[in-house]
C-alpha positions in Angstrom: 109.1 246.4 -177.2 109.5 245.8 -173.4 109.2 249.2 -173.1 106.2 249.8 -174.9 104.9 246.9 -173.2 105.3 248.4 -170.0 103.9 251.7 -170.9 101.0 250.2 -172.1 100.2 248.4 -168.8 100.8 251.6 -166.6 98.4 253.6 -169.1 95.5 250.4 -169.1 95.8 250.7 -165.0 95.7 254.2 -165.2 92.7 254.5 -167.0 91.3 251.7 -164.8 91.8 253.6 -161.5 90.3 256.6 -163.4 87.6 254.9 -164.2 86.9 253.3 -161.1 87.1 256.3 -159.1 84.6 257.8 -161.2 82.0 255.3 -162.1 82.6 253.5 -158.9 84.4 255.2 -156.3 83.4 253.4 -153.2 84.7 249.7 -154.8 87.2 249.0 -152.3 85.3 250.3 -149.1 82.4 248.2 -150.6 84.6 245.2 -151.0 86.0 245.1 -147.7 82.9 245.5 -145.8 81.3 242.8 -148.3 83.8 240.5 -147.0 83.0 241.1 -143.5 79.4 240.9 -144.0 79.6 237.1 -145.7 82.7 236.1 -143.2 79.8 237.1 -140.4 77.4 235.5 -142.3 78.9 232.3 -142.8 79.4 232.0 -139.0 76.1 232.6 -138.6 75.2 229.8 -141.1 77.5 227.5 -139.0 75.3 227.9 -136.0 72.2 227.1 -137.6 73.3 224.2 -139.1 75.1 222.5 -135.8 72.3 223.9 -133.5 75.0 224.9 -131.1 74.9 229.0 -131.3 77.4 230.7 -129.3 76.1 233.4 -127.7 77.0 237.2 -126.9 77.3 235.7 -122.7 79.1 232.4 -124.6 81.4 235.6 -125.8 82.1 237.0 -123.1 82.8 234.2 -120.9 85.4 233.2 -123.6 87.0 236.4 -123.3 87.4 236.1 -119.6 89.3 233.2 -120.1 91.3 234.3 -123.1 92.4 238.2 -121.7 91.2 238.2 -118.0 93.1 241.3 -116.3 91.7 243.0 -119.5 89.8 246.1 -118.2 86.3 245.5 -119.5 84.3 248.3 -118.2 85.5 251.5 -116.7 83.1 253.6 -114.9 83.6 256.5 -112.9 87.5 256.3 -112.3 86.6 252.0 -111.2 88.2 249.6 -113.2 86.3 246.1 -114.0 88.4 243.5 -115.6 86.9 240.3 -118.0 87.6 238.6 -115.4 86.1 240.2 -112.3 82.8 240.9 -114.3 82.6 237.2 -115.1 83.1 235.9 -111.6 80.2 239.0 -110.1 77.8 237.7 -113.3 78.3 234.2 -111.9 77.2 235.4 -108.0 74.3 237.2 -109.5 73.5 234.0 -111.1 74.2 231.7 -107.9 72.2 234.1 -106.1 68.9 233.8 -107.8 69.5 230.5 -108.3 69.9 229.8 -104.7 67.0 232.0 -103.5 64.3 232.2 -106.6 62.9 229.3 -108.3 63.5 230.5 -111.5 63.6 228.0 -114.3 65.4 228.4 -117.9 63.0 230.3 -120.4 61.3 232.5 -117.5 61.6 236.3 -117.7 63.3 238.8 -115.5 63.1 243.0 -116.0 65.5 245.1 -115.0 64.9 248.6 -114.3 68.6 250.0 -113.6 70.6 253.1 -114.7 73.7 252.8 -116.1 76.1 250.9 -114.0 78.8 247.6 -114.4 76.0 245.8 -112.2 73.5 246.2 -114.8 75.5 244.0 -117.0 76.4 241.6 -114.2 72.9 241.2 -113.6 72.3 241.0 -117.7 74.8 238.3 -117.9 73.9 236.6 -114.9 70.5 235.9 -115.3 71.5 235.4 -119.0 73.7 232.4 -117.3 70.8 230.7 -115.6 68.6 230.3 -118.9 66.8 233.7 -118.3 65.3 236.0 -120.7 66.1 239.6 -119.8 63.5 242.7 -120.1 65.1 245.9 -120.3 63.0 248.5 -118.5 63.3 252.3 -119.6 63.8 254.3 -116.4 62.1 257.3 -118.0 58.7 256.0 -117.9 56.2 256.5 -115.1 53.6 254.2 -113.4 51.3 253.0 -116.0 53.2 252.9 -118.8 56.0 251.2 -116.1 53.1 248.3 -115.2 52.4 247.7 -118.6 55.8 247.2 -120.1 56.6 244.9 -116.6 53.5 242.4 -117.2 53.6 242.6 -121.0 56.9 240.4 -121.0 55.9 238.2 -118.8 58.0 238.7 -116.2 58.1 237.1 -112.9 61.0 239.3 -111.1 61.8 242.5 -111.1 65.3 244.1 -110.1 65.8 247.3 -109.6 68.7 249.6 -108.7 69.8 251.1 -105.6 68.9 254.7 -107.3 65.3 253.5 -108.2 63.7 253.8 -105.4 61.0 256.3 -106.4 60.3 254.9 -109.3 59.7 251.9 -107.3 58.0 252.8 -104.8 54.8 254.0 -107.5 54.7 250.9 -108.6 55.3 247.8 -105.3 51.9 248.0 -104.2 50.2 246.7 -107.6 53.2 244.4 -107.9 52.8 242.6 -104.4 49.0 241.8 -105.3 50.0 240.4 -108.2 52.7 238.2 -106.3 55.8 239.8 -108.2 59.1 239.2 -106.5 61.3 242.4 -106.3 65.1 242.9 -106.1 66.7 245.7 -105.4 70.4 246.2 -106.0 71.2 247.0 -102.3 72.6 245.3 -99.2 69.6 246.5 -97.1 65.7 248.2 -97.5 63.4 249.3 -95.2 60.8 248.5 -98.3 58.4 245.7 -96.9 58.4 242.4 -98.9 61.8 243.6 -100.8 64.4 241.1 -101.0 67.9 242.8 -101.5 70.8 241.7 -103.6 74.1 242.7 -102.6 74.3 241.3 -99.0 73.6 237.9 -100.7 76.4 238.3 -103.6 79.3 237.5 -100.9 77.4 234.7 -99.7 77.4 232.7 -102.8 80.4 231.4 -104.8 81.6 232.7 -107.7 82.2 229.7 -109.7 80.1 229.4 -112.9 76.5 227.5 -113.2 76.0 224.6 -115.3 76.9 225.5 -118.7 73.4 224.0 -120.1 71.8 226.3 -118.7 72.3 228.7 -121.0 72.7 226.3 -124.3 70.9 228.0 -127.4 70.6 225.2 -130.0 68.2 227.9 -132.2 69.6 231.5 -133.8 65.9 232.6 -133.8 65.2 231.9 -130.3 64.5 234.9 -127.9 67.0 236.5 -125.5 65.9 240.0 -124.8 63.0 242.5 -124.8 63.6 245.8 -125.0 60.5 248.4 -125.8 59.6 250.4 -127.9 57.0 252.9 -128.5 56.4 251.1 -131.8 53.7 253.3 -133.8 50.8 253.6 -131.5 49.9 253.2 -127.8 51.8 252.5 -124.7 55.3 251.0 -125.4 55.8 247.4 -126.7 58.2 244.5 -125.8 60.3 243.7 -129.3 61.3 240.5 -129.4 65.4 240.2 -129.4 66.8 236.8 -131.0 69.7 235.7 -130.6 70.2 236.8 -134.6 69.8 240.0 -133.8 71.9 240.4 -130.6 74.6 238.5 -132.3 74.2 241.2 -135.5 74.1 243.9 -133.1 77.2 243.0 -131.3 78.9 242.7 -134.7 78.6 246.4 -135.5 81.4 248.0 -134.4 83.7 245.0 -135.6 82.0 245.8 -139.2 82.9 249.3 -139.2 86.5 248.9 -138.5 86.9 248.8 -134.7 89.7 246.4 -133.0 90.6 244.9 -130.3 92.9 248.0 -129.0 89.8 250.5 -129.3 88.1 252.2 -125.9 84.6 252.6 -126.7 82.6 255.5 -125.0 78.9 254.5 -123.9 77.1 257.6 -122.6 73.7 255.9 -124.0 71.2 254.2 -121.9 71.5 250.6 -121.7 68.1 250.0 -122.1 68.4 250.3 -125.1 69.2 248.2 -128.1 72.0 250.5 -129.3 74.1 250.9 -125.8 73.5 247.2 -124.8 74.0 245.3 -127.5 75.9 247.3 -129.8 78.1 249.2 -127.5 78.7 246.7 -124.6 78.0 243.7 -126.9 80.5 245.6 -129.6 83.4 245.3 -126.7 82.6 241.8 -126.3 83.0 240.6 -129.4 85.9 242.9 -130.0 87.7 241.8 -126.5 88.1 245.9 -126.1 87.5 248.2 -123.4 84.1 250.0 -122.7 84.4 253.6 -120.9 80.5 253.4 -119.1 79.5 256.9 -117.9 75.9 256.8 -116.0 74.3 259.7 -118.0 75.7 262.0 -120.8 77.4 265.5 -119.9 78.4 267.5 -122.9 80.7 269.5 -120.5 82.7 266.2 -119.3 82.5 264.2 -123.2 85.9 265.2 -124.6 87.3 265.3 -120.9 86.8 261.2 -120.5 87.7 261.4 -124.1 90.8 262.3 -123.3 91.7 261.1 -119.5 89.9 257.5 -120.8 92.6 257.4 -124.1 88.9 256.6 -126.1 88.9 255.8 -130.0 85.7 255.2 -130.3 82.3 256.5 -129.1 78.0 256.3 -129.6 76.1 258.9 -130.7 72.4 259.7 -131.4 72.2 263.4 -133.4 71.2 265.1 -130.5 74.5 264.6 -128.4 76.5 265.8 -131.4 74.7 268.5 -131.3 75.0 269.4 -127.6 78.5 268.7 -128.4 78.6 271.5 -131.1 76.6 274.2 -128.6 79.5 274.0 -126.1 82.0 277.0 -125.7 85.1 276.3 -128.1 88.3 275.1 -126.7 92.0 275.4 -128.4 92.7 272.1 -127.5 89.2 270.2 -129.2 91.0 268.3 -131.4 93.7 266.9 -128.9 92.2 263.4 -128.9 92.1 259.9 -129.8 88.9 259.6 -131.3 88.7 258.1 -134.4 85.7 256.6 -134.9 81.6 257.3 -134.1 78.9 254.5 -134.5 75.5 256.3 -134.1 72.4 256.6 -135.9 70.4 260.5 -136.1 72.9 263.2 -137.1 71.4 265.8 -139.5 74.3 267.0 -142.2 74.8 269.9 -141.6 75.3 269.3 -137.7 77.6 266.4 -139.0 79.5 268.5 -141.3 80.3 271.4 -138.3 81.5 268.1 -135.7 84.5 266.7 -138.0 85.0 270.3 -138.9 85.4 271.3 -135.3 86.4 268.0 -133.5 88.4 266.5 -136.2 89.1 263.5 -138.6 86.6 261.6 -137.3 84.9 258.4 -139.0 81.0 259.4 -138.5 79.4 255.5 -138.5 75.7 256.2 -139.2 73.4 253.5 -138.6 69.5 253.0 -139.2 67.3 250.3 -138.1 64.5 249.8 -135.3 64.6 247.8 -132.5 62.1 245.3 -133.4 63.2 245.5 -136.9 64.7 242.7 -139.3 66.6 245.3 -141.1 69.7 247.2 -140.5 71.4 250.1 -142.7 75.3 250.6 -142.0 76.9 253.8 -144.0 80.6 252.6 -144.2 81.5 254.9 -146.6 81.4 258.5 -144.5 78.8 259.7 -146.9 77.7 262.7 -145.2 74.1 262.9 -144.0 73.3 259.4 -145.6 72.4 256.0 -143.4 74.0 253.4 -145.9 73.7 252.0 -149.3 71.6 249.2 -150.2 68.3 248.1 -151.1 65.4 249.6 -148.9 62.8 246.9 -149.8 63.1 243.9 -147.1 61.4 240.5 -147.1 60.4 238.6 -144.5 62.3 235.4 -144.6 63.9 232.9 -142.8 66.9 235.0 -142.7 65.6 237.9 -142.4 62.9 236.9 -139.9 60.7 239.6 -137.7 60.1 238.6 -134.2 57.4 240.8 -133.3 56.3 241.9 -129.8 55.8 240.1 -126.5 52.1 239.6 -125.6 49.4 241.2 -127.9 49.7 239.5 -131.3 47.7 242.2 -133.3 51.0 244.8 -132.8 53.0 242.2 -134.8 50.8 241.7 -137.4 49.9 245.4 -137.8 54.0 245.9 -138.4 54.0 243.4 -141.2 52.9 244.3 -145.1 51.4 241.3 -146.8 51.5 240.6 -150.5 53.0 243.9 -151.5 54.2 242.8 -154.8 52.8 239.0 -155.4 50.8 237.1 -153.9 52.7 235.7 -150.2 55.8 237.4 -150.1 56.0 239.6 -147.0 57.6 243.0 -145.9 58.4 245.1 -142.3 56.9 248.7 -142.3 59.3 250.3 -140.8 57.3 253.5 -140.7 59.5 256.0 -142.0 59.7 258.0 -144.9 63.2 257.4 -147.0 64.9 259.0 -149.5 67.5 257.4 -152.2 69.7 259.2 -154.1 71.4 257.9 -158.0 74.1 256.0 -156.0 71.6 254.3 -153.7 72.6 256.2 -150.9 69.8 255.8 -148.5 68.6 259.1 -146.2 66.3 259.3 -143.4 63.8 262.2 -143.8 61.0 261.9 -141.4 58.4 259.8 -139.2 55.4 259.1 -140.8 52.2 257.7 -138.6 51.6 258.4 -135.3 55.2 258.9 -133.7 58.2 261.5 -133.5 61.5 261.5 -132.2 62.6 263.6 -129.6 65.4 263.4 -127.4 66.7 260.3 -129.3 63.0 258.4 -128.7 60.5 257.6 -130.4 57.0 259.4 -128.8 53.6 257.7 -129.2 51.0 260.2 -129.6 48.6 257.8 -128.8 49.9 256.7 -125.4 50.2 260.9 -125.0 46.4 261.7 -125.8 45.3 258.4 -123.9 47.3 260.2 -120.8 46.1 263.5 -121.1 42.6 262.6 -121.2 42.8 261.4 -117.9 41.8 264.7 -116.7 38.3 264.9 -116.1 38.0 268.3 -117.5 40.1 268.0 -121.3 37.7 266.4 -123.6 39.9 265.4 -126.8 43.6 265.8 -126.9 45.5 266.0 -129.8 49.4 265.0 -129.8 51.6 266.1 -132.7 56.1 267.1 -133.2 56.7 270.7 -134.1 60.1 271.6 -135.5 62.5 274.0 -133.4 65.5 275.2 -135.1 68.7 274.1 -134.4 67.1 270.8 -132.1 67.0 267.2 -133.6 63.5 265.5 -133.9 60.2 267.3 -132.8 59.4 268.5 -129.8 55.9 267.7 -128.6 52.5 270.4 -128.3 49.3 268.7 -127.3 46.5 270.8 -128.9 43.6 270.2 -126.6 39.4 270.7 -126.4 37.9 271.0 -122.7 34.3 269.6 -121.9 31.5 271.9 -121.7 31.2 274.3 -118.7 34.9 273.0 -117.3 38.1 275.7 -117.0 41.3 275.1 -117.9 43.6 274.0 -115.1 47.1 274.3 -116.4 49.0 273.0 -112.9 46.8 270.1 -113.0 48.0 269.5 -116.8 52.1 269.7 -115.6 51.3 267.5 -112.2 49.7 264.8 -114.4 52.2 265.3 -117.5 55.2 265.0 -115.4 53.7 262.2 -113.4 52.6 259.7 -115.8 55.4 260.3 -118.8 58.7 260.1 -119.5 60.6 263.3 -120.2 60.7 263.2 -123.6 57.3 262.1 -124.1 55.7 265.5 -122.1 54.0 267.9 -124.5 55.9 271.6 -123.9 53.4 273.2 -125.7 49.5 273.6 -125.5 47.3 275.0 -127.7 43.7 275.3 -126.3 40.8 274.8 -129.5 37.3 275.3 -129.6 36.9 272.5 -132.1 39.3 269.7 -132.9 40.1 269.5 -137.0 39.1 266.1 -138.2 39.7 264.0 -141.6 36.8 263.2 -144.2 37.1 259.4 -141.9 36.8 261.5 -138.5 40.8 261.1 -137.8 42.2 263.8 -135.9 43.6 266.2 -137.9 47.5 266.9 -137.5 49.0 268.6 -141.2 48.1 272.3 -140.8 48.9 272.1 -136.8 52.1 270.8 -137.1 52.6 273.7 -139.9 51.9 276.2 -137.7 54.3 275.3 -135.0 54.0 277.3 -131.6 54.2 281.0 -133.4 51.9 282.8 -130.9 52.5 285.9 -133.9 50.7 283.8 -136.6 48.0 281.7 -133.9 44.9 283.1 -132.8 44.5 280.0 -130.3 45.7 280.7 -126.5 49.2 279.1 -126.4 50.8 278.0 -123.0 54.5 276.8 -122.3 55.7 274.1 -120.1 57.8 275.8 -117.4 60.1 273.6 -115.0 60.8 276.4 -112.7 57.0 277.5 -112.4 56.1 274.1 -112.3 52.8 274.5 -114.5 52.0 275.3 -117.8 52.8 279.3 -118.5 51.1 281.7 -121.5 53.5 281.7 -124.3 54.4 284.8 -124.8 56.7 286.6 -127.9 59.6 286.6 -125.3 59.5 283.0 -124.3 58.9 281.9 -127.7 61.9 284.5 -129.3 64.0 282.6 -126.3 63.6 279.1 -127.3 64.0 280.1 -130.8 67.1 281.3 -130.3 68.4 278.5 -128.2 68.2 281.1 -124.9 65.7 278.6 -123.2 66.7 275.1 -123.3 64.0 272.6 -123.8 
């Protein structure tokens, strides 16, 4: 009887496990990251209801005092500890306290590279009750202006290695009485205060805690810009909901404590700051900062830094899968990869190559009040869940800085009833019979390249500067074996004017970031409009660059010739091929 009794048991959980490994085979990797997502949740809740939020700085300080000989950032062969960070973030702080007359709630943009001082001026200001703007350092002169006064901001610091960048800009920042910082103990820079020499003059100890006190989630903390959908970029709005999710991410996938996180990423943006270096601080772990990416040197800090974990957009795996192949590739610690871009097939040939390694997609904008986490491995796919999201109190969209009409225009109103609210995220999506979500493609006026989003707007706006280019039209053309689209300006010049292709590449490479310049021309007689008079894009973007299959003259953007070049069957065969790096 016993027997039979037992056998019957072992059969019935048998047939269970069978079953749930075929009707639902990601129940336990659901269940565990359920947990963490209302254990999160509920902390959150606790916040709101106490009006006493703690804070990603609130974090860190904490972990200075819990683990403070913990290395916290290690950049370049330097070691940082919690707490030698939290004393410099508290002489930033004493220092513009001392010498500004900055007042909680006022704004201050940063325009720094990589570096442990760009989080000690993050924090710091952060201490004294400031909102930060994180500037992209790839954008020019305009564009740089606009993103600077859009936020409001009433300082500017800058790095020691932003001078140039600088320098295009001081003039129309004196007249408008901007105070600027640079990260230096000296300038010969007229009407520049400097930063450093002041640092050893002030004392380390902390400013007044209320300072910093956040008694709402949903108030503001950041902006960080994006190109949004059209026109020059836009400050997004970052609540202190959103930093606090983003900081979370790496905790939700699985990291620890004990991991050594790789950020090669920009801190300007969203993903490096507050996911990577907020990750670290909510974990207590150790961040491995590099200044730029190098494909040759990734799997070297990999292995002299002892890293587990890493950030990714699809392009760096990539790079990572064009270097020479090594015996020892898979001699490493890395276990883990929190990104958001890969394409399968490039994800596929990186754990073939690189190893075991948990690929951590992510999707979600900025600006956005959703965010997609695939913590299942499902190749090529950027979570599971529902893609229609209400606007609501807790899902709330902040919106940009300044012009309210970019908000609105990002909002969908009464999309199934009358009221209810939606984001537009502006991208196409796919969703398979297990509600595995996939990113296929930017729709509107934007593409990706390089990991950013391009504005084809703020492109054509640019280009027809030139007095002698009537109409310009900006689209993405594919290139095999390269993540995103790569931009090709298709252009119309006014009557009786010549083409002028080194004027094109001075005032490309002069007024837009690197990923924003168009490597392609194609010069038209006529620009193709829709039945509404909207430029025309479909068939262009079909036709790609082929100079075989276009009738148009074609031109090249050519670094080493410094101008725009004819694009010949050679040059196109080359980039084609991946001979000529773009």
């Amino acid at each position: 009887m016993a027997l039979s009794w037992i056998t019957g048991l072992v059969t019935g959980l048998a047939a269970l496990h069978f079953l749930q490994k075929k009707f639902f085979p990601y129940f336990w990797l659901d269940l565990r990251y359920l947990l963490k997502v209302i254990r999160y949740g509920l902390q959150i809740e606790m916040y709101k209801r106490t009006g006493h939020v703690v804070t990603v700085v609130d974090h860190f300080v904490q972990q200075a005092q819990r683990i403070p000989d913990k290395a916290f950032i290690m950049f370049h062969g330097q070691v940082h500890t919690y707490r030698e960070m939290d004393r410099r973030s508290n002489r930033v702080a004493n220092v513009f306290k001392k010498h500004t007359t900055l007042k909680k709630g006022d704004t201050v943009a940063m325009l720094m590279n990589n570096e442990p001082d760009f989080i000690n001026v993050w924090f710091g200001l952060v201490k004294l009750g400031c909102l930060v703007a994180f500037l992209n350092y790839n954008i020019r002169s305009r564009s740089l202006l606009h993103c600077f006064h859009s936020c409001g901001a009433k300082i500017l610091v800058v790095g020691a290695d932003m001078l140039e960048s600088l320098e295009d800009i001081l003039p129309s920042l004196q007249e408008d009485n901007i105070s600027v910082w640079i990260m230096a103990a000296e300038t010969t820079l007229p009407g520049v205060n400097t930063v450093l020499d002041k640092l050893e003059t002030v004392t380390d100890e902390p400013v007044p805690r209320n300072l910093r006190f956040v008694s709402s989630i949903n108030a503001a903390t950041l902006f960080i810009f994006t190109s949004g959908t059209t026109g020059l970029p836009k400050a997004a709005v970052i609540s202190q909901l959103q930093a606090l999710r983003g900081c979370a991410g790496i905790w939700a996938f699985g990291g620890t404590p004990d991991d050594i996180v790789y950020v090669t990423l920009p801190l300007y943006h969203s993903a490096a700051s507050l996911i990577g270096i907020g990750g670290c601080v909510y974990l207590g772990s150790t961040c491995v900062l590099r200044k730029k990416f190098s494909a040759s040197q990734f799997w070297v800090d990999c292995k002299k830094y002892n890293v587990t974990v890493f950030q990714y957009i699809g392009e760096l795996c990539r790079y990572l899968c064009k270097q020479p192949v090594r015996e020892d590739e898979k001699d490493h610690k890395v276990r883990m990869a929190v990104g958001n871009g890969v394409r399968s097939d490039v994800w596929k040939e990186f754990i073939g190559r690189f190893g075991d390694i948990k690929m951590c997609e992510l999707y979600g904008a900025t600006e956005g009040n959703i965010c997609f986490m695939n913590h299942t491995g499902k190749i090529g796919s950027v979570g599971r869940s529902n893609f229609f999201y209400k606007v609501n109190h807790n899902n709330p969209f902040f919106g940009y800085a300044g012009n309210k009409k970019h908000t609105t225009k990002k909002l969908l109103c009464d999309v199934f009833k009358n009221g209810d609210v939606y984001f537009n995220t502006g991208d196409l999506m796919a969703q398979d019979h297990n509600n595995f979500l996939y990113f296929r493609d930017r729709i509107g006026d934007t593409f990706r390249w390089k990991g950013e989003n391009v504005a084809t707007t703020e492109v054509s706006d640019m280009i027809g500067m030139l007095d002698f280019i009537q109409e310009a039209n900006i689209y993405g053309v594919s290139v095999p074996d390269h993540e995103g689209k790569v931009g090709m300006a298709s252009i119309i010049l006014k009557p009786g004017m010549s083409l002028h292709l080194k004027s094109i590449y001075e005032h490309v490479v002069n007024y837009l970031p690197g990923y924003a310049y168009p490597r392609f021309l194609r010069l038209q007689e006529n620009m193709e409009v829709t039945g509404t008079f909207k430029q025309q894009k479909f068939r262009l973007v079909e036709q790609g660059f082929d100079p075989s299959i276009i009738s148009d003259p074609l031109y090249f953007l050519d670094d080493s010739q410094k101008s725009y070049v004819p694009m010949t069957k050679d040059i196109y065969d080359k980039i084609t091929s991946g001979l000529l790096k773009l």
